[in-house]
BADOBA-592798 format. One line per 10 residues: their letters; for each residue x, y, z of N, C-alpha, C, O. Coordinates in steps of 0.2 Angstrom, whole numbers. Layout:
N
a> X:Y:Z:X:Y:Z:X:Y:Z:X:Y:Z | ...
END
This chain:
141
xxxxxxxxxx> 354:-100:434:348:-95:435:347:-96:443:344:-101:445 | 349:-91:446:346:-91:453:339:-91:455:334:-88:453 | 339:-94:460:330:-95:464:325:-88:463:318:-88:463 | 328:-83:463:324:-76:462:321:-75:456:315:-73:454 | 327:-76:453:326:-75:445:320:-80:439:316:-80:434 | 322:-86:444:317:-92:441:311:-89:443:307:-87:438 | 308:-87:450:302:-85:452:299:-78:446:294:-78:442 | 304:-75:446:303:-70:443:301:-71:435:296:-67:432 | 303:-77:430:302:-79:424:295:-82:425:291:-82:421 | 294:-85:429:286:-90:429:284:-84:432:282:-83:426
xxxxxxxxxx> 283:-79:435:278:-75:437:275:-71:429:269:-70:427 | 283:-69:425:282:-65:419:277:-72:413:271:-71:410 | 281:-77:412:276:-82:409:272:-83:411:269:-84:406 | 267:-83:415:260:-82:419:255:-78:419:249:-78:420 | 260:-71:418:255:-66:415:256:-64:408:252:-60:405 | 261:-66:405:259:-67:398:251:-72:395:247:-71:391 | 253:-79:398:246:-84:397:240:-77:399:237:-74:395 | 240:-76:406:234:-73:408:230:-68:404:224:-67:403 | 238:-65:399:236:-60:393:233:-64:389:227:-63:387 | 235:-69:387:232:-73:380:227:-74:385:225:-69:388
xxxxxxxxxx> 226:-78:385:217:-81:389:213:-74:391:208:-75:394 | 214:-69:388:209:-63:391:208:-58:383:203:-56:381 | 215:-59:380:215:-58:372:208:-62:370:203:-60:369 | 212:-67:370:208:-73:368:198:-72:368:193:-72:365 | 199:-72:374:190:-72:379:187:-64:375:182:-63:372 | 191:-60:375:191:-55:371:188:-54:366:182:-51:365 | 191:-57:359:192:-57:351:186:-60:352:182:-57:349 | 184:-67:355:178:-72:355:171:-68:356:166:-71:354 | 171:-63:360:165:-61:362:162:-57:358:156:-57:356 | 168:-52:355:166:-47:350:165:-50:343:162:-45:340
xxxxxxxxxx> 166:-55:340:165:-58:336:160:-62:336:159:-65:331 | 156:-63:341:150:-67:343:144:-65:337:142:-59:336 | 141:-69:333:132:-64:329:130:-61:335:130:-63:341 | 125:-54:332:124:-53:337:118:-54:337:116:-54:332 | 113:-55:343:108:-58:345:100:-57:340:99:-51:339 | 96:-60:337:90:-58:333:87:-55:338:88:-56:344 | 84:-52:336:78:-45:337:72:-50:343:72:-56:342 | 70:-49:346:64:-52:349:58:-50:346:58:-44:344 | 55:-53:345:47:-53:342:43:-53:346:43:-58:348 | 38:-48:349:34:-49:352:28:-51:348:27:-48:343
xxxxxxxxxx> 24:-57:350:17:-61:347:11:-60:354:12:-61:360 | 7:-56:351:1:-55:355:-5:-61:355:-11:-60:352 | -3:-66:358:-6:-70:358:-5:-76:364:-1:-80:363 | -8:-78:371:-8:-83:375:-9:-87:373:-14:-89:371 | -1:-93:375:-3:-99:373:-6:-104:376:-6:-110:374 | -8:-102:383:-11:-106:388:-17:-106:387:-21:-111:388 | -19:-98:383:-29:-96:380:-33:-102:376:-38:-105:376 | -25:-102:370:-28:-105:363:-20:-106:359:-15:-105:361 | -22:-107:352:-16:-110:349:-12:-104:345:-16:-102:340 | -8:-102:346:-5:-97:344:0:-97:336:6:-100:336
xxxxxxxxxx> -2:-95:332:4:-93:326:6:-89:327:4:-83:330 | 13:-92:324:19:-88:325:19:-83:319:14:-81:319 | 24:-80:315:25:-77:312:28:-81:304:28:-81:298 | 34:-85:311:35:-90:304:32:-94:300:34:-97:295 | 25:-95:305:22:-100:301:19:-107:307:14:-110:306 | 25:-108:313:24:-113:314:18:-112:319:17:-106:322 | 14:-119:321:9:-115:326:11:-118:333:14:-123:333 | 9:-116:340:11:-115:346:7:-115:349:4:-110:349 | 5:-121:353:2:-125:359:2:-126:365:7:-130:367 | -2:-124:370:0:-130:376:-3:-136:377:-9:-135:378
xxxxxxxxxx> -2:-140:376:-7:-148:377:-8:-149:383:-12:-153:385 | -5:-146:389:-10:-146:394:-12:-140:400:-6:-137:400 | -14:-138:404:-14:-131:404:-6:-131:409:-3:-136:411 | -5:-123:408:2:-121:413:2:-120:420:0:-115:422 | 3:-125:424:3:-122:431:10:-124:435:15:-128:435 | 8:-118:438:17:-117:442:20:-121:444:15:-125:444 | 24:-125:446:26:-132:452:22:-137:446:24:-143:448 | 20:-139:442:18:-146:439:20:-144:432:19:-138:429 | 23:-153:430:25:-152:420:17:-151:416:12:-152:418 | 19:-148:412:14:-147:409:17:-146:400:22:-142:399
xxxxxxxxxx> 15:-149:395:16:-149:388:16:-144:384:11:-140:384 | 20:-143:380:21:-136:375:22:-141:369:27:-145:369 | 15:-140:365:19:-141:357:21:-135:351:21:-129:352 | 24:-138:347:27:-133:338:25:-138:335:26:-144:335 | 21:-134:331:19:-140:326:23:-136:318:21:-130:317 | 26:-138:315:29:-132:307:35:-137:310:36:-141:315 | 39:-134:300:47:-139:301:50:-135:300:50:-130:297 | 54:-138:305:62:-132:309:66:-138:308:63:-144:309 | 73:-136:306:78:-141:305:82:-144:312:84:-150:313 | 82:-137:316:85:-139:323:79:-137:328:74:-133:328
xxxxxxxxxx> 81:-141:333:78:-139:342:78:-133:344:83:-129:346 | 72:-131:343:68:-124:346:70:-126:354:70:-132:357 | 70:-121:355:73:-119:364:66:-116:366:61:-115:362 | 66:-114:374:62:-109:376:64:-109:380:66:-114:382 | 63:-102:386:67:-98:392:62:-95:395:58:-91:391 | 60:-96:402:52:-92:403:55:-87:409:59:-87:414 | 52:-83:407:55:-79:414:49:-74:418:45:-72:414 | 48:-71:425:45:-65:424:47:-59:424:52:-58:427 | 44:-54:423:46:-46:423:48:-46:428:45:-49:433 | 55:-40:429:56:-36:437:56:-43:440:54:-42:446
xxxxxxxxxx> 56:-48:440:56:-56:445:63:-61:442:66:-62:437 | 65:-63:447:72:-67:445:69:-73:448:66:-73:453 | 69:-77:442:66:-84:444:70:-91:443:69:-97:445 | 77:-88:439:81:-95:441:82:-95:434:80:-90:430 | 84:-99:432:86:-104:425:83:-105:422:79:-106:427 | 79:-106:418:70:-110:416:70:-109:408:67:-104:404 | 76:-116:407:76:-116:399:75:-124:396:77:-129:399 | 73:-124:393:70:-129:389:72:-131:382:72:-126:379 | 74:-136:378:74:-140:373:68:-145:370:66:-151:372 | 67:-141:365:60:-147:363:64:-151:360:70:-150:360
xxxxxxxxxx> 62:-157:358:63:-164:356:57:-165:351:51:-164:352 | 60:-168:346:56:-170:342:48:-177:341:46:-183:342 | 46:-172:340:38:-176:340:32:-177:334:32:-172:331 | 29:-181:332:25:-181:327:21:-175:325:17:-172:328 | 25:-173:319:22:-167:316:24:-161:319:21:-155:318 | 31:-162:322:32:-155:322:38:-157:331:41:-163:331 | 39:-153:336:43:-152:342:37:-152:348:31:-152:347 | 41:-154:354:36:-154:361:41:-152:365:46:-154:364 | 38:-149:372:44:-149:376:40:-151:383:34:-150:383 | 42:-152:389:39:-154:396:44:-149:399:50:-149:400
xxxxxxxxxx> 37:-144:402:40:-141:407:36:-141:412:30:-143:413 | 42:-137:417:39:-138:425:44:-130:425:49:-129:424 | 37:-126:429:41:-121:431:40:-118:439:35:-120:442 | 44:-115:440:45:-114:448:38:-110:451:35:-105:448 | 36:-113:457:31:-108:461:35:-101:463:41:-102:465 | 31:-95:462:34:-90:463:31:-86:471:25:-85:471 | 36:-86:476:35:-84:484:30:-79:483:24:-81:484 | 31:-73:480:24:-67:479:18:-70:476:14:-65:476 | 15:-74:474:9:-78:471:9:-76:464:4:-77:461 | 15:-72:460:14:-72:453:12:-77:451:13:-82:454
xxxxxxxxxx> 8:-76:442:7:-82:438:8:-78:430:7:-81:425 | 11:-71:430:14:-69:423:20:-69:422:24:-66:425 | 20:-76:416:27:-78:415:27:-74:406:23:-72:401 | 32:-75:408:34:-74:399:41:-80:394:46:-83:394 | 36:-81:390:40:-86:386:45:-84:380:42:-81:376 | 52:-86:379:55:-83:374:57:-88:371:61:-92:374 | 54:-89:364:55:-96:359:60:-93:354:60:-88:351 | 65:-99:354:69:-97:349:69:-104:344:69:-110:346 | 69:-100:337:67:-105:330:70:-103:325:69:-98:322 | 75:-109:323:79:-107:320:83:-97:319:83:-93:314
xxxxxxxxxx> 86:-96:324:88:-91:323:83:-85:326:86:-80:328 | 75:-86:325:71:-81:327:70:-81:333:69:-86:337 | 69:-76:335:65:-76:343:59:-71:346:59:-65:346 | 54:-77:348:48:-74:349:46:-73:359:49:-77:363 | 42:-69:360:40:-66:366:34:-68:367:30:-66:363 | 31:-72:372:24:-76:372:21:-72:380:21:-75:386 | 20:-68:380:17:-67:390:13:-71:388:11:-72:382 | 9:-75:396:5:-80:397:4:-81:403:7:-78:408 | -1:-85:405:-4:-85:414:-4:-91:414:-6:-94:409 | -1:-94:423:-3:-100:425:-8:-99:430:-10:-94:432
x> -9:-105:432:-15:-106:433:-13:-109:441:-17:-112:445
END
C-alpha cells in the first residue's frame, strides 16, 4: 500500500467513526423522556411556607439574599434528591443548580446565589421532585 493510499484509508476510517459518533449522539437524544411539564405554584417561598401539589411542603429557613447562603427546606418523602435551578426572566445568570441532601424530616439545600449588575431581586425557582417539576418566582432581599 503506498503512502497516498494509506492517508486515504485512515481519512475514510475517520469519517466513518465521525459517522458512528454522530449516529450514535443522534439515536441518544431522540430517545431521551421527554421533559415533565412545569408547574407553576403561586406561592413565595421567601413570604411563607409553600405546598406543593405533591404534598411535600417548601421552606426557606432563612431569608433569600443575593451574594449570602441562605437555607431551603422539603419537608415530604421523596426517594431521590430533589434538585433546584434558579434563574431570572430575560436575565442570564449563570449556572445556579443545587442538590438537596438529606435531612431530618425531609431534604435541605444551601444556596448562594449570584448578585445581579441591574439591581434585580426576581428570581425564579425550578424544583424538581421525583420527576415533577415546579415553578416558584420569589424576591431577594
Amino acid at each position: 500500500m503506498t503512502r497516498t493510499q494509506l492517508k486515504w484509508a485512515t481519512i475514510g476510517v475517520a469519517l466513518v467513526l465521525l459517522g458512528a459518533v454522530k449516529f450514535a449522539l443522534i439515536s441518544w437524544y431522540l430517545s431521551r423522556p421527554a421533559e415533565a411539564a412545569v408547574q407553576e405554584v403561586a406561592c413565595d417561598p421567601a413570604e411563607s411556607s409553600c405546598r406543593l401539589p405533591n404534598g411535600m411542603q417548601l421552606q426557606f429557613a432563612s431569608p433569600a439574599k443575593s451574594g449570602q447562603p441562605f437555607q431551603i427546606r422539603l419537608t415530604g418523602a421523596a426517594k431521590e434528591a430533589p434538585g433546584a435551578e434558579f434563574s431570572m426572566r430575560d436575565m442570564d445568570m449563570g449556572f445556579n443548580r443545587y442538590r438537596f441532601v438529606a435531612a431530618p424530616g425531609g431534604w435541605q439545600a444551601r444556596v448562594t446565589l449570584p448578585m445581579c449588575v441591574s439591581q434585580r431581586q426576581d428570581w425564579i425557582m425550578t424544583l424538581e421532585v421525583e420527576g415533577q417539576r415546579y415553578r416558584l418566582p420569589f424576591q431577594t432581599s
